[in-house]
C-alpha positions, 0 to 999 in steps of 0.5 A: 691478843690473848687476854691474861691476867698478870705478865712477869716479864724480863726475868733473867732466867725462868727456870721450867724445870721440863718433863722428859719422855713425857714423865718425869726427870730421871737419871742424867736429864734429872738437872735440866732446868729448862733455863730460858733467858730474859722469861716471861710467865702469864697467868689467867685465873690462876693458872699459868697460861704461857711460858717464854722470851719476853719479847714473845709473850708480851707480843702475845698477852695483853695483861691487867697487870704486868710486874718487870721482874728484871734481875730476878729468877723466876722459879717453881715452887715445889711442895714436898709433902712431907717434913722431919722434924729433928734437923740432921743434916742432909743427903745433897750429896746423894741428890748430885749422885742421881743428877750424875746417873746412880741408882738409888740402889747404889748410892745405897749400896755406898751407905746412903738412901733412907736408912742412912736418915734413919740411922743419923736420927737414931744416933743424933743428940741434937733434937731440940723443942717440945715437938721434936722431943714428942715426936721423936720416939713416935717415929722409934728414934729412941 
């Protein structure tokens, strides 16, 4: 048996998010998930060790510590490095049309894409607190 450090088992869902291609998700295959039923995560040393069935790695790792996770879904973080700091609402709808296999050259074609942010911010009202006061025309969103 391998040695882990914690075992999360028994989850709902794990949800891998897979690389396609060996890179990452685009177009249509941009909504795989990578769902696996009743997951399991082992971790060593702070790095994730395996993924799969329950009853897989817990035949497999031998854990200091286990955590059920029963009910739960276990999900990746991920960490968008960058923020905006006047709330205007959003571009979901633009995120559901690459999923469905536009380019962003005609959702932004159709009015969306990074100008259409700019554009909401510019004509906002909304901005509210002393940082997005001071930053707002930093950013030239007079």
């Amino acid at each position: 048996m391998e040695e882990a450090d914690l075992l999360l088992h028994s989850a709902t869902q794990l949800c891998t998010v897979p690389p396609h291609a060996g890179g990452p998700q685009r177009g249509v295959r941009l909504g795989d998930l990578g769902l696996i039923e009743d997951g399991a995560l082992a971790i060593k040393d702070g790095c994730i060790l395996a993924v799969g069935k329950t009853a897989e790695l817990r035949a497999t790792f031998r854990a200091a510590r286990e955590m059920d996770v029963s009910g739960k879904v276990l999900c990746p973080g991920f960490v968008d490095p960058h923020t905006h700091l006047i709330w205007m609402g959003d571009r979901a709808a633009e995120f559901e049309r690459r999923i469905a296999g536009a380019t962003y050259m005609e959702i932004m074609a159709a009015g969306g894409g990074i100008m259409s942010t700019v554009m909401t911010k510019r004509l906002g009202r909304r901005a509210s607190g002393s940082a997005a006061k001071a930053c707002s025309p930093r950013l030239g969103l007079r």
